[in-house]
Backbone as CSV, one residue per row, in Angstrom:
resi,resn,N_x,N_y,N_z,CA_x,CA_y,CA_z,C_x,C_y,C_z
1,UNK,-34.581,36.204,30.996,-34.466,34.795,30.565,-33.023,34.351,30.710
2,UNK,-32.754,33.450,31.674,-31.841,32.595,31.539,-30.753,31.807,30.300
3,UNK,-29.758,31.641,30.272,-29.152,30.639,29.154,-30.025,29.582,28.954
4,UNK,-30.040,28.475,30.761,-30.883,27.708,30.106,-32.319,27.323,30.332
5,UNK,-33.317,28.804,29.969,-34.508,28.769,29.884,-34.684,29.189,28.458
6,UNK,-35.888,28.250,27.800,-36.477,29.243,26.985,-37.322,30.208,26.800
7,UNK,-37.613,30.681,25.995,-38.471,32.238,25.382,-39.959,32.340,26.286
8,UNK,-40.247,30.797,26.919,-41.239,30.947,27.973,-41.040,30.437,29.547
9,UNK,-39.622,30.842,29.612,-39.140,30.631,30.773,-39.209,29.022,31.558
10,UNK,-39.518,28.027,30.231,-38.829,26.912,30.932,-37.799,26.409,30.818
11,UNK,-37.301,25.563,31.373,-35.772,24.976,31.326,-35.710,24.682,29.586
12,UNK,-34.379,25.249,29.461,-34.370,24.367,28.338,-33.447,23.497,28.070
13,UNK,-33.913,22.202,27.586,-32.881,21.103,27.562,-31.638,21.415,26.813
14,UNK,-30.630,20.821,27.042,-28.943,20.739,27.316,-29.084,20.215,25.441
15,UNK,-27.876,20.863,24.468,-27.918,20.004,23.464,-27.549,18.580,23.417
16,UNK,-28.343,17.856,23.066,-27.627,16.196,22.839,-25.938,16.087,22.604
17,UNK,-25.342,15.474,23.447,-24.416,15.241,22.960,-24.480,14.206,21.785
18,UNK,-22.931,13.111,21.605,-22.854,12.073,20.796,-23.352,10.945,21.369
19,UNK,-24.091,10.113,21.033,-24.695,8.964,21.354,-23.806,7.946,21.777
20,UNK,-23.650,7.011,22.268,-23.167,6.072,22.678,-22.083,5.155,20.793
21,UNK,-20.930,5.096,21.838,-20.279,4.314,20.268,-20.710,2.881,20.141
22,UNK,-20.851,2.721,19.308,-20.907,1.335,18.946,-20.056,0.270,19.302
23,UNK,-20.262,-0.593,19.706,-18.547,-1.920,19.536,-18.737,-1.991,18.230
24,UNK,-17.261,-1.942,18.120,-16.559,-2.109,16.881,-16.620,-0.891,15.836
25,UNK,-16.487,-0.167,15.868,-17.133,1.265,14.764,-15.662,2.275,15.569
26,UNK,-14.974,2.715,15.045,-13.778,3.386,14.718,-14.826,4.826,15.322
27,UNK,-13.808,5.674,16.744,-14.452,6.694,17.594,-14.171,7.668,16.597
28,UNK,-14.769,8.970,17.041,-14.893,10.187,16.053,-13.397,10.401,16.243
29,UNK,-12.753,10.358,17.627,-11.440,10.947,17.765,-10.358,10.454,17.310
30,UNK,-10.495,9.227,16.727,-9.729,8.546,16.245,-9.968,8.272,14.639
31,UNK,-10.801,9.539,14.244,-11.039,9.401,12.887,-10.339,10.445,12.702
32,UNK,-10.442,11.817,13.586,-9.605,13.025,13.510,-8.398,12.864,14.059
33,UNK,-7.972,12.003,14.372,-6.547,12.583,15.445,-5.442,12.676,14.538
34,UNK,-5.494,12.243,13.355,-4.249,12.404,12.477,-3.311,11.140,12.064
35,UNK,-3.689,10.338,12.941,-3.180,9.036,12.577,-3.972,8.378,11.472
36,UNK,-3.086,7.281,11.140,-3.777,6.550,9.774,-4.990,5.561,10.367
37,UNK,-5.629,5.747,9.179,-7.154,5.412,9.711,-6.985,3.604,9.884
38,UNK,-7.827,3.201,10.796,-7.910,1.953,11.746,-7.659,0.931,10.890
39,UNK,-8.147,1.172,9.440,-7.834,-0.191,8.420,-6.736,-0.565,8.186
40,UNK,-6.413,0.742,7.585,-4.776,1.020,7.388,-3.915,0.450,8.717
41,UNK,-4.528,0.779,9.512,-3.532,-0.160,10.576,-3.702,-1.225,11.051
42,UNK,-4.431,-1.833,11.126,-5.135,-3.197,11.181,-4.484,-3.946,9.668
43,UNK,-4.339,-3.769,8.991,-3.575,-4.382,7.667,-2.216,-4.183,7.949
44,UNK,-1.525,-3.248,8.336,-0.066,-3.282,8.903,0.191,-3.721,9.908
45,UNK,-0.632,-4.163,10.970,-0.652,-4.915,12.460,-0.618,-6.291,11.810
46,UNK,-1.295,-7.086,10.810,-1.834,-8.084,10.728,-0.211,-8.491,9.462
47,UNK,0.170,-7.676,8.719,1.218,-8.511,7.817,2.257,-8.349,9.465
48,UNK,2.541,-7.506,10.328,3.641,-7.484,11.467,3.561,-9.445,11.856
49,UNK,2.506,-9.329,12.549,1.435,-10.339,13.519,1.630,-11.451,12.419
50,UNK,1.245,-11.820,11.595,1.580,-12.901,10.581,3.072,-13.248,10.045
51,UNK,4.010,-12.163,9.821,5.137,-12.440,9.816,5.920,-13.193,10.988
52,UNK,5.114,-12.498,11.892,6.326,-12.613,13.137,5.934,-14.628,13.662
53,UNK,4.143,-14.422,13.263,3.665,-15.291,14.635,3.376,-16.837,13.858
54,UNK,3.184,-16.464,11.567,2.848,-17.128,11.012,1.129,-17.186,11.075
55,UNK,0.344,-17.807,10.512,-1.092,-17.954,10.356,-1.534,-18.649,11.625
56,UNK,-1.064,-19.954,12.329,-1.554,-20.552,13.238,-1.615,-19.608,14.678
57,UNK,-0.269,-19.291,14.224,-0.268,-18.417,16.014,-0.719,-17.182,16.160
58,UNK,-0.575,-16.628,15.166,-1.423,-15.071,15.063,-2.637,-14.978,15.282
59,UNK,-3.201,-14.016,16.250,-4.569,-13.703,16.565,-5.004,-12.609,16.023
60,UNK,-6.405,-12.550,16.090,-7.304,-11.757,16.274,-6.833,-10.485,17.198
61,UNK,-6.896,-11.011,18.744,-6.534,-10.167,19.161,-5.501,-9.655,19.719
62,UNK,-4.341,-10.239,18.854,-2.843,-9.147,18.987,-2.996,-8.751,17.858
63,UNK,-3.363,-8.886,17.214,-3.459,-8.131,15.823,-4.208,-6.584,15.984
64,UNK,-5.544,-7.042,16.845,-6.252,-5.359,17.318,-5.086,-5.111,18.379
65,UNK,-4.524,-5.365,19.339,-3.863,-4.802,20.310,-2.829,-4.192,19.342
66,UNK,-2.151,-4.337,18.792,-1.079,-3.789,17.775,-1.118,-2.418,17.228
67,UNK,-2.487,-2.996,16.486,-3.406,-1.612,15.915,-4.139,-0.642,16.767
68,UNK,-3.963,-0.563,18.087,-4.492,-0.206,19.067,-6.247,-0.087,18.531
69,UNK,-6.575,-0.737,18.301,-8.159,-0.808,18.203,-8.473,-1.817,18.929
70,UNK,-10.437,-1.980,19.127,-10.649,-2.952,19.767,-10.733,-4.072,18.720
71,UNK,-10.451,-5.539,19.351,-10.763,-6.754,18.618,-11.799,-6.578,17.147
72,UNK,-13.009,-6.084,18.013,-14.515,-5.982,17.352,-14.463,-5.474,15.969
73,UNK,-13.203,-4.339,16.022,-13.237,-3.790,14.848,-12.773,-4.360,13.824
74,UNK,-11.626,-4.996,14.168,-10.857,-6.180,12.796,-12.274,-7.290,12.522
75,UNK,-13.085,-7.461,13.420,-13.963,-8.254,12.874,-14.939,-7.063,11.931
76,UNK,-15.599,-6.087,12.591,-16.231,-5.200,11.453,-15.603,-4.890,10.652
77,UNK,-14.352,-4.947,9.896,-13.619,-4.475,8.597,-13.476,-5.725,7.917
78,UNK,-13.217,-6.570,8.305,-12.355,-8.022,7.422,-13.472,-9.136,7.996
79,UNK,-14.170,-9.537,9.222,-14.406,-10.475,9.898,-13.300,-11.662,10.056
80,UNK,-13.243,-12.788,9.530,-12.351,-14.033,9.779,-11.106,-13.313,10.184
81,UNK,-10.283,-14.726,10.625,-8.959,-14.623,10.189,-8.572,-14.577,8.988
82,UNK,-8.591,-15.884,8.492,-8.485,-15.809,7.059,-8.755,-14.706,6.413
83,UNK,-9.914,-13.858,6.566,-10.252,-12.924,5.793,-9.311,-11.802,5.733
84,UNK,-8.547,-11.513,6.848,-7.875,-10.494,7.791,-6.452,-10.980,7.093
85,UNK,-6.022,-12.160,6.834,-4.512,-12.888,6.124,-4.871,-12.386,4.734
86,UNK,-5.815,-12.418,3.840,-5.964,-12.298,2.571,-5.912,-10.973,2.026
87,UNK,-6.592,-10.384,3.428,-6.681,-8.418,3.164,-5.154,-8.798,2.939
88,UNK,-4.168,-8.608,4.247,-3.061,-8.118,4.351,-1.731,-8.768,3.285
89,UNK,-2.437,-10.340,2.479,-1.898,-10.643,1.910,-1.794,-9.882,0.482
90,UNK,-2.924,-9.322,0.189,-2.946,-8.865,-1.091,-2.621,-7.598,-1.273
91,UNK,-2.639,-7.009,-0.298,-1.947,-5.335,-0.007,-0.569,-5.540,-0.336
92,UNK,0.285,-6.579,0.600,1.654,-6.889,-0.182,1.765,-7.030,-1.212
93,UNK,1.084,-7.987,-2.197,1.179,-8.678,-3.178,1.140,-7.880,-4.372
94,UNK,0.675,-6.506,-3.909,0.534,-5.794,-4.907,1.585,-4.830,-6.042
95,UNK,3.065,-5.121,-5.328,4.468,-4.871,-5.975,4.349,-5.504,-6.820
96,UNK,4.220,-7.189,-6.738,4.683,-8.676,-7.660,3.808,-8.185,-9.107
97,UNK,2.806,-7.769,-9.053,1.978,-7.554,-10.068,2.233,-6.687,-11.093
98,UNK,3.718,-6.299,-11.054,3.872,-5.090,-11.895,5.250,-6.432,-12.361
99,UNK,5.565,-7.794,-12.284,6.357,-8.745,-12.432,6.164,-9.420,-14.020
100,UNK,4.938,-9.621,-14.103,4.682,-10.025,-15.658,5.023,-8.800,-16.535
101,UNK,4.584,-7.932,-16.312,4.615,-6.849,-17.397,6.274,-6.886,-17.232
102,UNK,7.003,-6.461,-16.760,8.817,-6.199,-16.505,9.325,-7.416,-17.555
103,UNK,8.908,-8.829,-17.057,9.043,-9.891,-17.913,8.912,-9.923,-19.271
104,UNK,7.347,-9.637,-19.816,7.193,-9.342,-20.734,8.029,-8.386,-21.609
105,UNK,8.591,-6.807,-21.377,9.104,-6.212,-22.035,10.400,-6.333,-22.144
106,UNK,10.934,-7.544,-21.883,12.404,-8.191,-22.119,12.403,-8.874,-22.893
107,UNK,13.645,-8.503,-23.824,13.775,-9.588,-24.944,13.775,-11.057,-24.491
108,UNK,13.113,-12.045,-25.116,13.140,-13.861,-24.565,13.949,-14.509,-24.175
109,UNK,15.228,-13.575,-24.664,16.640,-14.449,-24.201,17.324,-13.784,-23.073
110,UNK,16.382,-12.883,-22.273,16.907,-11.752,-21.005,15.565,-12.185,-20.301
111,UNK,14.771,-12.950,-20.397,13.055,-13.085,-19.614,13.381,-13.509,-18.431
112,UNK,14.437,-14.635,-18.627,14.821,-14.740,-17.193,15.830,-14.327,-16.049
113,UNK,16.630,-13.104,-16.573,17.563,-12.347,-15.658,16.225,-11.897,-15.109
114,UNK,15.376,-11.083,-16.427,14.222,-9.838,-15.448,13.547,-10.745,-14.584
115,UNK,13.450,-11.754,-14.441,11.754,-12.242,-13.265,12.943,-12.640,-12.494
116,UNK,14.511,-12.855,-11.998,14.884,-13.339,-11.329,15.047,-12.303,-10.563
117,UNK,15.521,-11.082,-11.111,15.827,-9.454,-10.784,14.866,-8.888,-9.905
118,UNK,13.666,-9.179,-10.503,12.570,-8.625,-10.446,11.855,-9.586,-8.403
119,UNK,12.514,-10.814,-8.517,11.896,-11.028,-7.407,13.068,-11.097,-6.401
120,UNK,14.205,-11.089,-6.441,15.219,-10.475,-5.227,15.117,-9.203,-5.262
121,UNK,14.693,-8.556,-6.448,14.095,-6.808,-5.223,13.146,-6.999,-4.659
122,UNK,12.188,-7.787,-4.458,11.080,-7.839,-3.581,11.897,-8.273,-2.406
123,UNK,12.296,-9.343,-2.544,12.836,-10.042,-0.705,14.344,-9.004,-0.360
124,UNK,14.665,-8.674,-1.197,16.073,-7.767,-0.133,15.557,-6.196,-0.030
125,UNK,14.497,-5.796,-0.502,13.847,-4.548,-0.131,13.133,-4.664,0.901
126,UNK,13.345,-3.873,2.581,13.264,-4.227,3.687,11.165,-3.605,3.907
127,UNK,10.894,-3.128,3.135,9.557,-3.034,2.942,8.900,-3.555,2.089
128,UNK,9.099,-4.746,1.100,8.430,-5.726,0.438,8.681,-7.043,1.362
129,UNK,9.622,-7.262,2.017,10.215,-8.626,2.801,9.158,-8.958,3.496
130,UNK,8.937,-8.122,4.682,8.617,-8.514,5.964,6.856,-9.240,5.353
131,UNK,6.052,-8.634,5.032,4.931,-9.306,4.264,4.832,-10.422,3.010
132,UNK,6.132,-10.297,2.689,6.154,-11.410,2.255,6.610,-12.742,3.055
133,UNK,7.472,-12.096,3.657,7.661,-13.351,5.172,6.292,-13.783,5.752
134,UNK,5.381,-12.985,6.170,4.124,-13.099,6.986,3.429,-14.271,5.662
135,UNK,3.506,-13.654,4.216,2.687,-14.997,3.371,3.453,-16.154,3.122
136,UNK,4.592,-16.348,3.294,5.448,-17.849,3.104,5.241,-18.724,4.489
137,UNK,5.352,-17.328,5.523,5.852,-18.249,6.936,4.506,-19.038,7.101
138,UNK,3.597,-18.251,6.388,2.296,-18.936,7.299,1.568,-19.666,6.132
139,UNK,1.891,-19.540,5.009,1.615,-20.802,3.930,2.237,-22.203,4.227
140,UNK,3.580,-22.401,4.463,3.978,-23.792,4.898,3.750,-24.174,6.091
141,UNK,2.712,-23.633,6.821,2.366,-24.311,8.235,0.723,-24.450,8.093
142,UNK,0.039,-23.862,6.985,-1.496,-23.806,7.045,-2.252,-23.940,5.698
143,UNK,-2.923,-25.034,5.928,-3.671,-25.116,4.306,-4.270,-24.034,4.168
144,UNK,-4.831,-23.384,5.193,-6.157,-22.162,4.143,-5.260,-21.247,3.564
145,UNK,-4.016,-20.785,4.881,-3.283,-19.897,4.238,-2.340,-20.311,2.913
146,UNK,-2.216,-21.333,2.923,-1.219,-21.695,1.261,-2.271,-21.887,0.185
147,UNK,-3.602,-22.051,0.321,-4.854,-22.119,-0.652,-4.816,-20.408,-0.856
148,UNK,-4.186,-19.614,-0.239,-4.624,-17.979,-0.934,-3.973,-17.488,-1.304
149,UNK,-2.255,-18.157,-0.769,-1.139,-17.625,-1.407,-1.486,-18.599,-3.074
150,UNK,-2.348,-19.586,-2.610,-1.965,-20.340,-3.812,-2.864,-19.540,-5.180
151,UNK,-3.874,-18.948,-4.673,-4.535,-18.354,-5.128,-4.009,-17.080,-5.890
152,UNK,-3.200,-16.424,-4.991,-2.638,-15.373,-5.157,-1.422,-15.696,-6.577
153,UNK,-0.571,-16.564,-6.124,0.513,-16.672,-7.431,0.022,-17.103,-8.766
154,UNK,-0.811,-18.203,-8.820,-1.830,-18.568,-9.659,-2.432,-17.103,-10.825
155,UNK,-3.240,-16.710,-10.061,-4.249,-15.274,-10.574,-2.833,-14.358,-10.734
156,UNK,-1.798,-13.731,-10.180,-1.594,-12.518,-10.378,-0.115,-12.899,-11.484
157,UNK,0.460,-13.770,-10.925,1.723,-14.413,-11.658,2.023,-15.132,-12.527
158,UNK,1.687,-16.518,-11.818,1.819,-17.583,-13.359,0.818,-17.332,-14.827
159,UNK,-0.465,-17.451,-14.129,-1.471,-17.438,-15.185,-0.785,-15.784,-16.098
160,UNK,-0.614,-15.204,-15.727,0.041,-13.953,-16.305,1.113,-13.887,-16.947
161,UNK,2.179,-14.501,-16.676,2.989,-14.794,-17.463,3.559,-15.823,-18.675
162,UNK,2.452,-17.165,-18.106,2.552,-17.691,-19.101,1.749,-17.796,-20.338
163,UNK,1.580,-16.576,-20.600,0.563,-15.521,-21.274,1.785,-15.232,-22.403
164,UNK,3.489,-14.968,-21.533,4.132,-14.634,-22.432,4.835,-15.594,-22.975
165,UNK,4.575,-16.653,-22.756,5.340,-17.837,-23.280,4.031,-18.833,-23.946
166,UNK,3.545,-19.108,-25.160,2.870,-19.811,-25.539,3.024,-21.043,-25.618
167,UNK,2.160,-22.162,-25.488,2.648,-23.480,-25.535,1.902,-24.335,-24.879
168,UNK,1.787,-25.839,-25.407,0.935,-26.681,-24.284,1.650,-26.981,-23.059
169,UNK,2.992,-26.197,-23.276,3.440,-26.511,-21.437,4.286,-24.920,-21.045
170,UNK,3.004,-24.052,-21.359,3.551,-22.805,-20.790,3.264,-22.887,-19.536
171,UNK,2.610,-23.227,-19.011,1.981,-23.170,-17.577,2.993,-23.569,-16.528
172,UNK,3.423,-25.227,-17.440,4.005,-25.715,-16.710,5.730,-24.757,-16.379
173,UNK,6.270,-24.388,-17.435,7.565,-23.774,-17.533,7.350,-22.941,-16.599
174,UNK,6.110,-21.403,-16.325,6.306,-20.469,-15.512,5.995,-21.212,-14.281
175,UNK,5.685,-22.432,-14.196,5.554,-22.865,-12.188,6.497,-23.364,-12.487
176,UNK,7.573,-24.101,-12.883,8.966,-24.633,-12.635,9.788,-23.393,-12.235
177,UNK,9.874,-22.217,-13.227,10.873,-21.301,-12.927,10.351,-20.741,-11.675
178,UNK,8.800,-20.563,-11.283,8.467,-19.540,-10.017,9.376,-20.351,-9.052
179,UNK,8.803,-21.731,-9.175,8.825,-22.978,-7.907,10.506,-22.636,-7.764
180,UNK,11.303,-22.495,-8.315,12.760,-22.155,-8.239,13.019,-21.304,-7.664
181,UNK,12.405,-19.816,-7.599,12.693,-18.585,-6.799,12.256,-18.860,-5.643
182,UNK,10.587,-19.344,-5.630,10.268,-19.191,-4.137,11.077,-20.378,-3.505
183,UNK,11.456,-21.815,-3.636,12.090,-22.051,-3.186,13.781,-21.702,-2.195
184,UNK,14.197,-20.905,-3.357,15.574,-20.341,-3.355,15.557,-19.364,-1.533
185,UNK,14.313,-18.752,-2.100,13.605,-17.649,-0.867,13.108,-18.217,0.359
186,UNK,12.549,-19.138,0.924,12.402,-19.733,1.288,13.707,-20.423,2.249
187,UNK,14.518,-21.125,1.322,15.633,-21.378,2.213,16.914,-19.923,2.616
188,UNK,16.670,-18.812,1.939,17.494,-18.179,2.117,16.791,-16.699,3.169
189,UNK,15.343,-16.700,2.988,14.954,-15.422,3.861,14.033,-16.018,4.918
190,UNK,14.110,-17.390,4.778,13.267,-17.812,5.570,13.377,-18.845,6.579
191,UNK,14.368,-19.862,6.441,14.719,-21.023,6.721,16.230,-20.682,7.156
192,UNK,17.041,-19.704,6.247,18.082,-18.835,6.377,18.957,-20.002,6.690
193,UNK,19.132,-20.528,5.872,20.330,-22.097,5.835,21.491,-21.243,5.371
194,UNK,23.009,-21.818,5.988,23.992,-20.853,5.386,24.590,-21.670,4.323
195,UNK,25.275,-21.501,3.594,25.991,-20.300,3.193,25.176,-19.221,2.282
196,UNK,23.777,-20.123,2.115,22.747,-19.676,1.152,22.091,-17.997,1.679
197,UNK,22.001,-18.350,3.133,21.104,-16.785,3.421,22.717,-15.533,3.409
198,UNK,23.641,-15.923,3.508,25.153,-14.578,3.624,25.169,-14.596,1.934
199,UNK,24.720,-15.010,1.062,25.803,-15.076,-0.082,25.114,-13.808,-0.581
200,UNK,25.911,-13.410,-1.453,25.553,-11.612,-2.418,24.405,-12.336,-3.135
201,UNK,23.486,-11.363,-3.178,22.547,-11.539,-4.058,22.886,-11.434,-5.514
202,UNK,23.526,-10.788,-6.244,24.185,-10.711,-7.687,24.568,-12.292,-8.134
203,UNK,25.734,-12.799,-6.648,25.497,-14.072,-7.064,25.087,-14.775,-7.028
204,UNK,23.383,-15.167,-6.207,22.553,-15.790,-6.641,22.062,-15.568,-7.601
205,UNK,21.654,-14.404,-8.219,21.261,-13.856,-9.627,22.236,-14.737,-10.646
206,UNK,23.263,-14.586,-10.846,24.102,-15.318,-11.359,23.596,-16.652,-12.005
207,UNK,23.577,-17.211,-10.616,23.742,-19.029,-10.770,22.241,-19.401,-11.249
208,UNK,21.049,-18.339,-10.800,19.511,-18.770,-10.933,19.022,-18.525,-12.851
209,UNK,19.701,-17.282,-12.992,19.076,-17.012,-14.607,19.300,-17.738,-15.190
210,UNK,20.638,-18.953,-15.768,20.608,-19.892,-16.802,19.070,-20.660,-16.335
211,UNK,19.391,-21.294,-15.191,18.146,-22.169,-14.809,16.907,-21.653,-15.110
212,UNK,16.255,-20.481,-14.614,15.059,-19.730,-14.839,14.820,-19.959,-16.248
213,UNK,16.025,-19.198,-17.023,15.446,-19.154,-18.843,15.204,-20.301,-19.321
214,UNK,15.870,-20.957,-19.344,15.746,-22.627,-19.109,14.377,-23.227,-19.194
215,UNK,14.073,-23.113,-18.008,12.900,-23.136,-17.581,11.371,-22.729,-18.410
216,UNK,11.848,-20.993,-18.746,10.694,-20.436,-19.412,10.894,-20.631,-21.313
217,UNK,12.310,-21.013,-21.759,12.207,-20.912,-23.122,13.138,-21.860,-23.874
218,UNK,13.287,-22.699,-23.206,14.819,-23.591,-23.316,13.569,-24.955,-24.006
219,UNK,14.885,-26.070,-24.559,13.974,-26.988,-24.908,13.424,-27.979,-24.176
220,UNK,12.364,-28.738,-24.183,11.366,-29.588,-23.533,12.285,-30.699,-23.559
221,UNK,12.373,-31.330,-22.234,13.071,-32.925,-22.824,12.274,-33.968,-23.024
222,UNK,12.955,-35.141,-24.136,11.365,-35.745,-24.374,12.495,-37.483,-23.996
């Protein structure tokens, strides 16, 4: 008897290989090869691709070319764009969220050094920046995308912090003081107007905390 005969001397069929891949479905070899798995890179292709290109100009498919996957697949993981901005937005977003609590455990008359502190380490730390660039650049050029950032500061930030400030105009105090940073950020990591984007960060810290506390605990003018 032959290898490939069987026990009654007919041929015996070849084992099946792997079936045909799917479009869009992540290959076996690229589940083993050791690299980070396709999501994981497709979420780091997509904050790159959004930083660089903003929401309007960023695709679909430089976003898979990036991630070296096919197109198909950013649609089988996320589908939309939008959907694909919100993944990658909230993967960033997920530093800021440790921002209320920092706030909170500061005495009331230091609340606003910490949230001012607390958000120039996000933009001068060269791995919180760049995704946060990808959610500013492409919020002031796109309603859906500023409806998720809007979403995003809303749910994880304000509503959270003005948790620590009670009052019929707590709400309002923590969006005056945010509206102050992201502004500040904005013209300085983003818009990069001088003398504003060269100056030391300490001394923007400086000049922003009276204003911030201000803001969150100072008196109402009537």
């Amino acid at each position: 008897m032959t290898p490939r005969e069987g026990r009654d001397g007919a041929p015996r069929a070849a084992p099946a290989g792997p079936g045909p891949r799917r479009r869009g479905r992540p290959s076996a070899t690229a589940r083993t090869s050791g690299e980070p798995p396709a999501r994981e890179r497709i979420v780091a292709s997509a904050r790159a691709e959004f930083a660089a290109r903003g929401f309007d100009k960023a695709s679909i498919r430089g976003i898979a070319r990036a991630a070296h996957v096919d197109p198909a697949l950013v649609h089988h993981y996320f589908g939309s764009k939008e959907q694909v901005f919100e993944a990658a937005v909230e993967n960033a977003f997920a530093p800021a969220l440790t921002g209320p609590d920092e706030v909170a455990a500061a005495r009331p008359d230091e609340a606003g050094e910490r949230l001012v502190r607390f958000v120039f380490g996000l933009w001068e730390n060269p791995a919180t920046r760049e995704p946060l660039l990808a959610i500013v650049r492409s919020a002031v050029n796109n309603e859906t995308a500023a409806g998720i950032f809007r979403g995003l500061v809303a749910r994880n930030l304000v509503n959270r912090l003005a948790q620590q400030f009670p009052g019929p105009d707590g709400h309002e105090r923590v969006e005056l003081a945010v509206a102050q940073l992201v502004g500040t950020a904005l013209l300085r990591y983003v818009i990069r107007i001088e003398p504003l984007a060269s100056a030391d960060p300490e001394e923007l810290i400086a000049r922003l905390t009276p204003v911030v506390q201000h803001h969150l605990t100072g008196a109402s003018a009537d």
